[in-house]
BAFI-3210 file (N, C-alpha, C; in Angstrom, 3 decimals, decimal comma, padded with zeros to 6 digits):
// residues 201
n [1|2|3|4|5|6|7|8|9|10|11|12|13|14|15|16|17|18|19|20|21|22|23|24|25|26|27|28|29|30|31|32|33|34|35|36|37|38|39|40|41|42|43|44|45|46|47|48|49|50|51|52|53|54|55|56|57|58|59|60|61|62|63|64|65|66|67|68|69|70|71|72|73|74|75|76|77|78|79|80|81|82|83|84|85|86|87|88|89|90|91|92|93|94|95|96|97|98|99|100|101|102|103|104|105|106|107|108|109|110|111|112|113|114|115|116|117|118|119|120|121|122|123|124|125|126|127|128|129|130|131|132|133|134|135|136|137|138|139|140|141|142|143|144|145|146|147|148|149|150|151|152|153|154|155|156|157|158|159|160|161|162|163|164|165|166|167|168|169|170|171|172|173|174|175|176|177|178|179|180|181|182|183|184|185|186|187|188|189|190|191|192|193|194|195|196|197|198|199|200|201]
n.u [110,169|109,386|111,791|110,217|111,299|112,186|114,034|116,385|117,420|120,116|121,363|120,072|121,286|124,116|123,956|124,569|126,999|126,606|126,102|123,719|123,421|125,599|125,645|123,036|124,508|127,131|125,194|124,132|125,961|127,133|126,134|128,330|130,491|130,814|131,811|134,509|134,400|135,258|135,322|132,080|131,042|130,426|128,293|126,528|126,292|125,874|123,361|124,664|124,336|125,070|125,674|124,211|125,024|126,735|125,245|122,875|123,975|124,696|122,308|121,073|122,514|121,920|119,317|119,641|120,532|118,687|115,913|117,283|116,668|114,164|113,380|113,781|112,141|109,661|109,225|107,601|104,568|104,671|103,705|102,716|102,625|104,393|106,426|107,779|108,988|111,075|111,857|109,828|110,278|113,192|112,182|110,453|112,035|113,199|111,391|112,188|114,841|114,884|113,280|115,668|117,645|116,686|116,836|118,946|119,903|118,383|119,168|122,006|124,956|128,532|131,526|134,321|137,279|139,911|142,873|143,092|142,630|140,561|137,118|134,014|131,154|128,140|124,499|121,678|119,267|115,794|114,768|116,141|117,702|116,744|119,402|120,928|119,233|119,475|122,485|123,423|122,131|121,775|123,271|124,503|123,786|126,516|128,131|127,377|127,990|131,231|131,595|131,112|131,813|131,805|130,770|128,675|127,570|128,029|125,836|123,333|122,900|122,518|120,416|116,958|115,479|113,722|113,783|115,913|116,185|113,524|114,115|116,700|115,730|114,182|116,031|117,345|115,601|114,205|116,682|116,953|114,694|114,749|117,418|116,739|114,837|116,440|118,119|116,042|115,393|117,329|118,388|115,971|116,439|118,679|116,995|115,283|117,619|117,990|115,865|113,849|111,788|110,340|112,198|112,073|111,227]
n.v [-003,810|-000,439|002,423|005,443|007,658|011,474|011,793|013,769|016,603|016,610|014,597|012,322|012,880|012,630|009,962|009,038|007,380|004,984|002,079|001,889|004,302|005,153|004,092|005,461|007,931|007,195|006,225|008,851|010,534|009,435|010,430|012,809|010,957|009,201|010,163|009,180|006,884|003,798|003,339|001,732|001,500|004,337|005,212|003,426|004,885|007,607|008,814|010,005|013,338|015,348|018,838|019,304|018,196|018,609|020,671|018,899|016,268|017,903|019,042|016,276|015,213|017,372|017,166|014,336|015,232|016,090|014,352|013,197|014,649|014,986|012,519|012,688|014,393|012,721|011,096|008,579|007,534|005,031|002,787|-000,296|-000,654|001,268|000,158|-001,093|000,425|001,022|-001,047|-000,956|001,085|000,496|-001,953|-000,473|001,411|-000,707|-000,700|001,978|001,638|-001,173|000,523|002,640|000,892|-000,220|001,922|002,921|001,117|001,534|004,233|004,738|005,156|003,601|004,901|004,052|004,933|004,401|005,908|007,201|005,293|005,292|005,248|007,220|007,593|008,853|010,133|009,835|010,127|009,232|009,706|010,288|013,219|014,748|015,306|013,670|010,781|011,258|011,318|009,262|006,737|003,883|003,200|002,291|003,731|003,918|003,961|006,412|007,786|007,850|008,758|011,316|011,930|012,510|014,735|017,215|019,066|017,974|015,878|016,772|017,170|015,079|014,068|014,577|017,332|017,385|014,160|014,103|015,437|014,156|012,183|011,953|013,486|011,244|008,839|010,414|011,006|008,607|007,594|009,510|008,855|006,464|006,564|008,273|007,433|004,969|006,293|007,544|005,502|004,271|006,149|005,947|004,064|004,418|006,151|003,556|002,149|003,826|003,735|005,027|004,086|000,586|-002,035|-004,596|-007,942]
n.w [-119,351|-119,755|-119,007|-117,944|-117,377|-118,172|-121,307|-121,914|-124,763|-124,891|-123,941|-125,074|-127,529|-126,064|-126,701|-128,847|-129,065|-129,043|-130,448|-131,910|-131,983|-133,585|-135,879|-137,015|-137,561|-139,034|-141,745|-141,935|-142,513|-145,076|-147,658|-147,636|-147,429|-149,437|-151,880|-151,359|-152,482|-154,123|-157,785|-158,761|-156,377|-155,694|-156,753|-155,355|-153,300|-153,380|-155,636|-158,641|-159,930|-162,225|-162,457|-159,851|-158,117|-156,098|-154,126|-153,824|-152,355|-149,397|-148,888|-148,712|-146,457|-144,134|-144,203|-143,339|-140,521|-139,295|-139,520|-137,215|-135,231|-135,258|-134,966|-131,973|-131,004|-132,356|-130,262|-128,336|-126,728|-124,441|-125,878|-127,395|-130,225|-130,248|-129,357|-132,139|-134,007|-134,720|-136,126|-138,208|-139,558|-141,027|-142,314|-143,911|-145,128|-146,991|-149,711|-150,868|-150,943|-153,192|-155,369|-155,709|-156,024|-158,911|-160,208|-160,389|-162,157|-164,417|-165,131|-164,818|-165,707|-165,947|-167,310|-168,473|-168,684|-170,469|-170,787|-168,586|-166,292|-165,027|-164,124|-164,810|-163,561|-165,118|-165,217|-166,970|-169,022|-170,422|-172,560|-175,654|-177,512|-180,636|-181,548|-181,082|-181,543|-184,544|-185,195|-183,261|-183,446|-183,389|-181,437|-178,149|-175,052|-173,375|-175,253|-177,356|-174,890|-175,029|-177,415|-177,193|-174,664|-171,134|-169,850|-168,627|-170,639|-173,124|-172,386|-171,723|-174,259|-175,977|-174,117|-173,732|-172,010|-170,109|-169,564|-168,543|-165,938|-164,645|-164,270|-162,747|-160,833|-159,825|-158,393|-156,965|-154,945|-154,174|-153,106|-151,063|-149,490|-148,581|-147,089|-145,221|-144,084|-142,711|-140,940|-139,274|-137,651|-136,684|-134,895|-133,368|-132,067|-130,455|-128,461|-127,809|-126,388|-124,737|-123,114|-123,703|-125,575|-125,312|-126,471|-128,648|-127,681]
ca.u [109,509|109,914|111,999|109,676|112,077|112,018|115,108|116,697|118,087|121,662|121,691|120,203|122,725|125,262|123,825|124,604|128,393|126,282|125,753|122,556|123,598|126,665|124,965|122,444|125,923|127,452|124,486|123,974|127,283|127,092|126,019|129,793|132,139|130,744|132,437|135,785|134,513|135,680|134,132|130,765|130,529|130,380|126,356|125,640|126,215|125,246|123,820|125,782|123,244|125,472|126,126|123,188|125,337|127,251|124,808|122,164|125,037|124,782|121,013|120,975|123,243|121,089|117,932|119,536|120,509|117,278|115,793|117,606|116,208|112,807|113,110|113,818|110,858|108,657|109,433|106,144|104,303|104,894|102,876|103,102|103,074|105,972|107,992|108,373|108,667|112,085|111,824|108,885|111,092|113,544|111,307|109,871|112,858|113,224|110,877|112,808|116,134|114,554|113,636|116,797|118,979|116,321|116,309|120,297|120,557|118,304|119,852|123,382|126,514|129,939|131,910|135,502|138,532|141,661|143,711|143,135|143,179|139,330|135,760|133,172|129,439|126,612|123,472|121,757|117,410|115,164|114,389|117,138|117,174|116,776|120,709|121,235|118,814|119,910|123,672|123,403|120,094|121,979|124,443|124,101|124,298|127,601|128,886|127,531|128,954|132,417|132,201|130,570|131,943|130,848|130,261|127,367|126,998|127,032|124,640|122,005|122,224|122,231|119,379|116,035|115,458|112,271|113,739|117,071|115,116|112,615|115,757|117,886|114,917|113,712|116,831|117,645|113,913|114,185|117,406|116,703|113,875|115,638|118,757|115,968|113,622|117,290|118,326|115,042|115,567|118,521|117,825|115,003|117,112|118,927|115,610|115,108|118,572|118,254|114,645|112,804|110,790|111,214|112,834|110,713|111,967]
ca.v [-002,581|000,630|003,819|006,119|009,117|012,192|011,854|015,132|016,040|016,586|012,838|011,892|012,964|011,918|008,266|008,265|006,855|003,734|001,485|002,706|006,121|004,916|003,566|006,853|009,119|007,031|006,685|010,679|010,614|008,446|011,293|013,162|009,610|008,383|010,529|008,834|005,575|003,457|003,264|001,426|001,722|005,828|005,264|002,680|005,762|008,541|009,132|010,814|013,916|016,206|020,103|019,064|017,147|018,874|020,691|017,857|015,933|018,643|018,864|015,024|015,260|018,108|016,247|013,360|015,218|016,796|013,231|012,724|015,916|014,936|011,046|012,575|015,043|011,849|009,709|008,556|006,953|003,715|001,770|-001,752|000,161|002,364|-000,821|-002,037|001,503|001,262|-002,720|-000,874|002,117|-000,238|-002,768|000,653|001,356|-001,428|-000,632|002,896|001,182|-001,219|001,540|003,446|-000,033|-000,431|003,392|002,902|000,118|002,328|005,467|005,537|004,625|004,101|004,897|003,714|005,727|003,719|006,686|007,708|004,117|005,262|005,462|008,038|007,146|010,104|009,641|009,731|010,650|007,386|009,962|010,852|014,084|014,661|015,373|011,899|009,879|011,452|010,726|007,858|006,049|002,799|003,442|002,057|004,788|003,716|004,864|007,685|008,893|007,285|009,290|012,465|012,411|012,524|016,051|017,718|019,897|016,502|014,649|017,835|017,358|013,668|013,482|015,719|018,172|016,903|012,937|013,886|015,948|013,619|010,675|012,347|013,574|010,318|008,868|011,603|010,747|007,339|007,620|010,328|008,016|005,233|007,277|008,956|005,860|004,321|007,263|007,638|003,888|003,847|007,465|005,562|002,634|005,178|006,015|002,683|001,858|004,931|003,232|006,128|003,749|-000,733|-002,745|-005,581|-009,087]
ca.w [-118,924|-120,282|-118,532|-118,328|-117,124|-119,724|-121,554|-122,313|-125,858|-124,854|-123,328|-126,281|-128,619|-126,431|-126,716|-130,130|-129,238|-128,752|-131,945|-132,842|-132,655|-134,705|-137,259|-137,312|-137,606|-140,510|-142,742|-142,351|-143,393|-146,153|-149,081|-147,962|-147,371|-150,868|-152,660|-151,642|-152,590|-155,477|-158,989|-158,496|-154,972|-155,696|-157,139|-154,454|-151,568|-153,734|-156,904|-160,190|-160,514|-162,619|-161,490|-158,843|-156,495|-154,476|-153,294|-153,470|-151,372|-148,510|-148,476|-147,986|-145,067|-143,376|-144,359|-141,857|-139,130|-139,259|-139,099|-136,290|-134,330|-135,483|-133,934|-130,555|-130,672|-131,921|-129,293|-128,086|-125,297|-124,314|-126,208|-128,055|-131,173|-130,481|-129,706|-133,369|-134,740|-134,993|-136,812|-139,100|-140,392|-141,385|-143,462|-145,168|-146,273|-148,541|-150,860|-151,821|-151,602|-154,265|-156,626|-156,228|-157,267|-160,317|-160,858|-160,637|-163,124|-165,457|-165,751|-164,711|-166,894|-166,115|-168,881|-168,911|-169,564|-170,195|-170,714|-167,262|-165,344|-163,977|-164,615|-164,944|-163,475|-165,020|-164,675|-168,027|-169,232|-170,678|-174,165|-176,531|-178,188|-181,992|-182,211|-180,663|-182,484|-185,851|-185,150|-182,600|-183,257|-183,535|-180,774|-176,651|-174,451|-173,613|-176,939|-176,855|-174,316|-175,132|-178,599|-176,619|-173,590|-169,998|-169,457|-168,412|-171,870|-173,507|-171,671|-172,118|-176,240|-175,749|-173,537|-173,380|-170,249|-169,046|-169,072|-167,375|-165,102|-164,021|-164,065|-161,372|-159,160|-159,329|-157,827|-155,484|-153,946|-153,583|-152,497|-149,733|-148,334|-147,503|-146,782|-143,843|-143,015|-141,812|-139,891|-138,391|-137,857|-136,032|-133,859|-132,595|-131,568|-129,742|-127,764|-127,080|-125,438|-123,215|-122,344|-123,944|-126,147|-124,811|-127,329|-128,757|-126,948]
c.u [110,254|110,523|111,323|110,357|111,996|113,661|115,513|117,589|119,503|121,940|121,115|120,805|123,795|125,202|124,245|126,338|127,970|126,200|124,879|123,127|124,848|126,487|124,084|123,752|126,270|126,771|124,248|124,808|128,061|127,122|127,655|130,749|132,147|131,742|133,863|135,819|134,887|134,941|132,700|129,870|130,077|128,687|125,481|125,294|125,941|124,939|124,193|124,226|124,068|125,772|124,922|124,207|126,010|126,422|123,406|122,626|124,548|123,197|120,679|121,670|122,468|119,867|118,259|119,614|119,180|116,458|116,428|117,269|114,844|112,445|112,888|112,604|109,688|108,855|108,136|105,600|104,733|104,235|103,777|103,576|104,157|106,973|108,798|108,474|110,800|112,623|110,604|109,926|111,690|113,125|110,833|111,002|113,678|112,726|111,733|114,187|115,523|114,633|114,399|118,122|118,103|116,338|118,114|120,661|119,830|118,883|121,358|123,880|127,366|130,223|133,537|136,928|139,527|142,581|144,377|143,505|141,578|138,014|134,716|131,757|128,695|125,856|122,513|119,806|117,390|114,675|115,838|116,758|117,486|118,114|120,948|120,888|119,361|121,553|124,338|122,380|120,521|122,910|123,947|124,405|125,758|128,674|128,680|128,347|130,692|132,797|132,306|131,927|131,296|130,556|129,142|126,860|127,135|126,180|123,186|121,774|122,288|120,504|117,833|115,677|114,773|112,742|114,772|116,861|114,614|113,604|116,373|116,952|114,474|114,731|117,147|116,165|114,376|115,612|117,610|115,434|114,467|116,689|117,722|115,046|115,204|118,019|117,798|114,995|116,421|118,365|117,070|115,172|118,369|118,385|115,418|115,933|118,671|117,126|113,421|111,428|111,076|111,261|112,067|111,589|112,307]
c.v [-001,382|001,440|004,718|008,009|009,872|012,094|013,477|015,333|016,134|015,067|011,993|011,773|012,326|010,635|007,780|007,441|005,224|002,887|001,552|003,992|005,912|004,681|005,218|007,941|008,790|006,741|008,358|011,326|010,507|009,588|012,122|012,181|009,092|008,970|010,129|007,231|004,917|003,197|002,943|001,543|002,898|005,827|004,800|003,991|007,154|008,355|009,997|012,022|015,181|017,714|020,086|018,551|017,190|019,589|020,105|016,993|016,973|018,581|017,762|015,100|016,730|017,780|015,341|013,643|015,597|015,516|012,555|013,612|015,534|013,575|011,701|013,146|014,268|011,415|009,691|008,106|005,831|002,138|000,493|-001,217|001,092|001,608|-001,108|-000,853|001,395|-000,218|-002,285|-000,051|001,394|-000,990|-001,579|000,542|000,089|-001,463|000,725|002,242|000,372|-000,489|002,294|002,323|000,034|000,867|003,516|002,259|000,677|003,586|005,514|004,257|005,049|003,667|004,271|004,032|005,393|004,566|007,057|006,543|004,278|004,774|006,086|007,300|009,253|009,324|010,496|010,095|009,105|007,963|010,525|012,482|013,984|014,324|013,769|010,940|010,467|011,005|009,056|006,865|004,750|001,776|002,994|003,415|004,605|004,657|005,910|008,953|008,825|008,406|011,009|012,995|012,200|013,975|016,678|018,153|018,812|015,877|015,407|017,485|016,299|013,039|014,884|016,199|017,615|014,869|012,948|014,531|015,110|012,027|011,403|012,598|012,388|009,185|009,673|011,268|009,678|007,411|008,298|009,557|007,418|005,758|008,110|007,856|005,034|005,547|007,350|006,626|003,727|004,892|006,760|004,340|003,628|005,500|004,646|001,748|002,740|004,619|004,191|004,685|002,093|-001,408|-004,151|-006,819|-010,132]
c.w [-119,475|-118,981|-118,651|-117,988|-118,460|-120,127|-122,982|-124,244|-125,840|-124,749|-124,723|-127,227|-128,012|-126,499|-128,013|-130,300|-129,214|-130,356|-132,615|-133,127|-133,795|-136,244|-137,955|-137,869|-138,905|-141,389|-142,826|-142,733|-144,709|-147,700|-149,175|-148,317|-148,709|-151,821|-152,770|-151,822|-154,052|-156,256|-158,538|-157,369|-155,212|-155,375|-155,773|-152,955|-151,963|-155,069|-157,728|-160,276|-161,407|-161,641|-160,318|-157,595|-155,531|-153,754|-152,827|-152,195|-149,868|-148,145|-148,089|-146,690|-144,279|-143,274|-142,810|-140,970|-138,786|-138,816|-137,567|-134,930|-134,487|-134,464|-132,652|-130,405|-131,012|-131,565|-128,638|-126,687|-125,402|-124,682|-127,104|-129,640|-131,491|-130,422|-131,328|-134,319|-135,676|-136,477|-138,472|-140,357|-141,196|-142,775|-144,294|-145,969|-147,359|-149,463|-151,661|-152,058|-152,925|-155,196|-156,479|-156,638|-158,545|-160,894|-161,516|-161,972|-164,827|-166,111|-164,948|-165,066|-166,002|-166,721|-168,416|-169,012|-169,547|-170,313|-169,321|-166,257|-164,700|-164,517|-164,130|-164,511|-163,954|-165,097|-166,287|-167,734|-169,942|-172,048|-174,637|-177,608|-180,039|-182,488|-181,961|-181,448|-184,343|-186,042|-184,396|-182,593|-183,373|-182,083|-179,327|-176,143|-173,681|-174,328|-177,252|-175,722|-174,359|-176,346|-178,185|-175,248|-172,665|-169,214|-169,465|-170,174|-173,033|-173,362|-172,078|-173,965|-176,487|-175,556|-172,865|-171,814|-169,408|-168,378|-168,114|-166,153|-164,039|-163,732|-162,393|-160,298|-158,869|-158,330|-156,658|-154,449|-153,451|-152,683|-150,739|-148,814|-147,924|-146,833|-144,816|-142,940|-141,942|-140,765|-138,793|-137,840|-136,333|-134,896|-132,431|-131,898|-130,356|-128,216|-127,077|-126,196|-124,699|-122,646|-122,407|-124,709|-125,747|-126,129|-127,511|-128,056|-128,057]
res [x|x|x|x|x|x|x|x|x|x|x|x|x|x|x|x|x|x|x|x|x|x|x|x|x|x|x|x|x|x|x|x|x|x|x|x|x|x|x|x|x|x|x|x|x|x|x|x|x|x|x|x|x|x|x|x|x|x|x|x|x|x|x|x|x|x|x|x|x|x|x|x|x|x|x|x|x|x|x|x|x|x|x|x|x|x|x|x|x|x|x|x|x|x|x|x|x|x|x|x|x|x|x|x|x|x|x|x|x|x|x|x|x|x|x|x|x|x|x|x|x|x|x|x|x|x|x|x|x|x|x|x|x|x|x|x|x|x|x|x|x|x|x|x|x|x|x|x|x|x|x|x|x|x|x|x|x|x|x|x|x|x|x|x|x|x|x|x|x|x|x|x|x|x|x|x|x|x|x|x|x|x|x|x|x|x|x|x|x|x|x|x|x|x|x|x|x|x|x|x|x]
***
């Protein structure tokens, strides 16, 4: 049986010490903590969008809490349908995680740098520009950027506006769905341990 008491949004927030809300907290977290994660992991918790990403980064993390202000204000009636809302969100978001690993494995490089001991992830376009194909037309993108560099004002005479463009927003999308379907996800698992919405059996 459901609780049908109104549950206030202070008590709501503070439910989030619970493991749903825990979970809701450190994915909305996830676009700042990435940045101290190691090489490959970096992409998996944000992606490489050039001079975009710090404050792409910040807009994702206000996106979630926002998501998480929005769950409480849809919390619904008590229907059969509101049980599995939290089990639906979820399953959505596997289709954008999908296309942000295949969007990952298309456009972003890490490059290498044995000098340093590290490695560089950018995030790269799917057309090459004239300078590129006339000097690199034989070359992986790799190598390119190994001979180039990984700096922004490389990557632009590398790779045309409109593909690196439509590369990074496409990433940053997919990424920000799933990054919000599990927020909204978990919020609402929140809700349903304070008995706002009943938990499927």
């Amino acid at each position: 049986m459901a609780d049908n008491r109104p549950i206030t949004l202070n008590a709501y927030y503070r439910a989030f010490v619970s493991g749903w809300g825990g979970l809701a907290s450190l994915f909305s977290a996830i676009p700042l903590l990435s940045r101290f994660l190691p090489g490959d992991a970096m992409a998996a918790g944000f992606p490489p969008l050039g001079n975009a990403e710090g404050p792409a980064r910040l807009l994702a993390v206000v996106c979630a809490l926002a998501a998480t202000y929005c769950a409480y204000f849809s919390r619904a009636n008590y229907s059969q349908q509101n049980r599995r809302r939290v089990y639906r969100a979820m399953v959505a978001a596997l289709l954008p995680l999908i296309v942000y690993v295949a969007l990952l494995i298309r456009f972003v490089r890490t490059v290498e740098i044995p000098s340093m001991g590290t490695a560089v992830q950018v995030s790269v376009g799917w057309e090459r520009t004239e300078f590129a194909r006339a000097n690199f037309d034989r070359e992986s993108d790799w190598d390119m950027l190994r001979n180039r560099g990984t700096n922004e004002e490389e990557i632009w005479k590398l790779w045309t506006p409109k593909s690196l463009l439509l590369s990074r927003l496409s990433l940053y999308v997919s990424y920000l769905c799933a990054l919000l379907l599990l927020v909204s996800a978990f919020s609402w698992g929140v809700l349903s341990a304070l008995g706002e919405m009943p938990v499927m059996q």
